[in-house]
LUMBAGU-259074 format. One record per atom (N, C-alpha, C, O): x, y, z. Coordinates in steps of 0.001 Angstrom, whole numbers, padded with zeros to 6 digits, always signed. Layout:
BEGIN
XYZ...
This chain:
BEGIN
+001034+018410-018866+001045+017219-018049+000696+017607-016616+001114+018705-016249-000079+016802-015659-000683+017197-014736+000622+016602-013649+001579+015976-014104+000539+016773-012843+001139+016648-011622+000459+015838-010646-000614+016192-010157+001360+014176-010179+000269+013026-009729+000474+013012-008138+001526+012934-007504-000401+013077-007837-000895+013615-006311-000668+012135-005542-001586+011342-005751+000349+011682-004741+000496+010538-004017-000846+010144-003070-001246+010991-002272-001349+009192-003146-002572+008713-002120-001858+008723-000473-000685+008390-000307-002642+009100+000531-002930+009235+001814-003045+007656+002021-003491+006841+001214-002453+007386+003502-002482+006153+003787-003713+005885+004333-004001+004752+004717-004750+007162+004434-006150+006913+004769-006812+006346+003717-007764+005566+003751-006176+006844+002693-006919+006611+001215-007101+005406+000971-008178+004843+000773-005272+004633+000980-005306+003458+000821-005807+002328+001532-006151+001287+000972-005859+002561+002992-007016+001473+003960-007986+001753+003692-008475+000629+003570-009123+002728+003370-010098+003022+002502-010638+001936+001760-011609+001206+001961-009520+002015+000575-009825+000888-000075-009466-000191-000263-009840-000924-001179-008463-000510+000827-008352-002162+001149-009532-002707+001758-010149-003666+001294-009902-001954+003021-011130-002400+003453-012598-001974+002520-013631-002081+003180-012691-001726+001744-013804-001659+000825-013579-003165+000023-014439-004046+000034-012493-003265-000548-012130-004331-000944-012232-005710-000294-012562-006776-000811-011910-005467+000823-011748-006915+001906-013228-007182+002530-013459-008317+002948-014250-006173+002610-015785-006068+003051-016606-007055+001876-017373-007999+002069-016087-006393+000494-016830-006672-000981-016379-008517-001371-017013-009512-001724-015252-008264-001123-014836-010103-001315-014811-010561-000433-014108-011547-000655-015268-010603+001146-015115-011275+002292-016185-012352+002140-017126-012098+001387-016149-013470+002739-017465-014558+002530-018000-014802+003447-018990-015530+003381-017376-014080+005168-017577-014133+006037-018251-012770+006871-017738-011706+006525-019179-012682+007773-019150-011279+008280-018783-010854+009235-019400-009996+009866-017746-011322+009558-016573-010643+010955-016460-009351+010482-016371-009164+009269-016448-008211+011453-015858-007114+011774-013980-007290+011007-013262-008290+011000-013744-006103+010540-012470-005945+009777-011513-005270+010906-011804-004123+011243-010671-005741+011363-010067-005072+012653-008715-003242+011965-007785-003178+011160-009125-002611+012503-008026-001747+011917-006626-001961+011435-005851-001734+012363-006096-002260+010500-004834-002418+009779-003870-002347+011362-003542-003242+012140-003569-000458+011373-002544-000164+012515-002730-000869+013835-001855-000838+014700-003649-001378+013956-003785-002182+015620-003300-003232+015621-002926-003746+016674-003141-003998+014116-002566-005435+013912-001193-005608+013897-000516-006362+014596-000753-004622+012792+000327-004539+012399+000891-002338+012311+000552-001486+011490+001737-002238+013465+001585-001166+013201+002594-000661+012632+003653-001202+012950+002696+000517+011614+003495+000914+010971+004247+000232+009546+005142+000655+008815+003355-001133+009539+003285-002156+008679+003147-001463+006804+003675-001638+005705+002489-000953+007202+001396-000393+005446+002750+000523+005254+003665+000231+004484+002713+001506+005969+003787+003019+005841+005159+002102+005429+005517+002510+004324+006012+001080+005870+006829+000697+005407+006804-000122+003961+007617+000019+003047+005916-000813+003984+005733-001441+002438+005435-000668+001579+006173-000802+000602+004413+000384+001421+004595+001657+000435+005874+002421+000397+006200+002957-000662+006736+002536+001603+007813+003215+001009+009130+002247+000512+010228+002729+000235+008787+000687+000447+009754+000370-000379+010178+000725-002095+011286+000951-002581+009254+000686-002538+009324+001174-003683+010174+002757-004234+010761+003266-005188+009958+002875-003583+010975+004733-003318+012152+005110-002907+012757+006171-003058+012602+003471-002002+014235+003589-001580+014964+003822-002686+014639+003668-003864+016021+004222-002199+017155+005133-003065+018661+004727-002265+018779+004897-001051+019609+004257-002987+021123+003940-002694+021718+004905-003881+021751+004495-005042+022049+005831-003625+022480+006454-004757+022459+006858-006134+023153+007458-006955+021074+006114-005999+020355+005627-007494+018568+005424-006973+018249+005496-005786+017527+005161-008123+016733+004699-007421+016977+003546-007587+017902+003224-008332+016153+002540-006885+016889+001209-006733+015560+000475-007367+015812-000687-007686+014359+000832-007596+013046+000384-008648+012969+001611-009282+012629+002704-008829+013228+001376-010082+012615+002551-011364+011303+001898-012237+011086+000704-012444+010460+003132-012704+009655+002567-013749+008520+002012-012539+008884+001767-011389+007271+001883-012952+005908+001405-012466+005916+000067-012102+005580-000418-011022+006434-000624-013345+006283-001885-013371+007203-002838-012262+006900-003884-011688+008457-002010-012220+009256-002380-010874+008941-002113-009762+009615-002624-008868+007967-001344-009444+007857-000763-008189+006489-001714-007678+006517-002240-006566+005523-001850-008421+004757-002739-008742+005181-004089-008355+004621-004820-007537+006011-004281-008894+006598-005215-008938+006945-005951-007340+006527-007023-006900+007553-005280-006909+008064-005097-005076+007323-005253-004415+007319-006217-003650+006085-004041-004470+005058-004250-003571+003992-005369-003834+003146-005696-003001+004059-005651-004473+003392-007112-004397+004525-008516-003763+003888-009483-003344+005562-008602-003711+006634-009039-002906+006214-009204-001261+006289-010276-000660+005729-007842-000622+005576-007593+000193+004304-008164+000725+003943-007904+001873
């Protein structure tokens, strides 16, 4: 079994904005994530990972689950 390498938060604006360029209907300039909202992304990816003594989402589908919440 391989060992799963967590994505870079470069990674993931990467491909939000690849995403948000490809379905946009408009051609405004995409303003940088961190200038809007900063520290925004880094907190919603680490909800999924909080821990109270337990993990508190277990499983994909819960964690999944959350961040789409967000």
């Amino acid at each position: 079994m391989s060992k799963i390498t967590p994505l870079t938060i470069q990674q993931i604006e990467y491909v939000v904005h690849s995403i948000a360029r490809e379905t946009m209907s408009w051609s405004e300039p995409i303003p940088e994530f961190a200038t809007r909202f900063p520290y925004k992304l880094e907190s919603c990816l680490a909800v999924p990972f909080q821990t109270f003594n337990k993990r508190l989402y277990g499983g994909l589908t819960a964690k999944a689950a959350i961040l789409s919440a967000h």
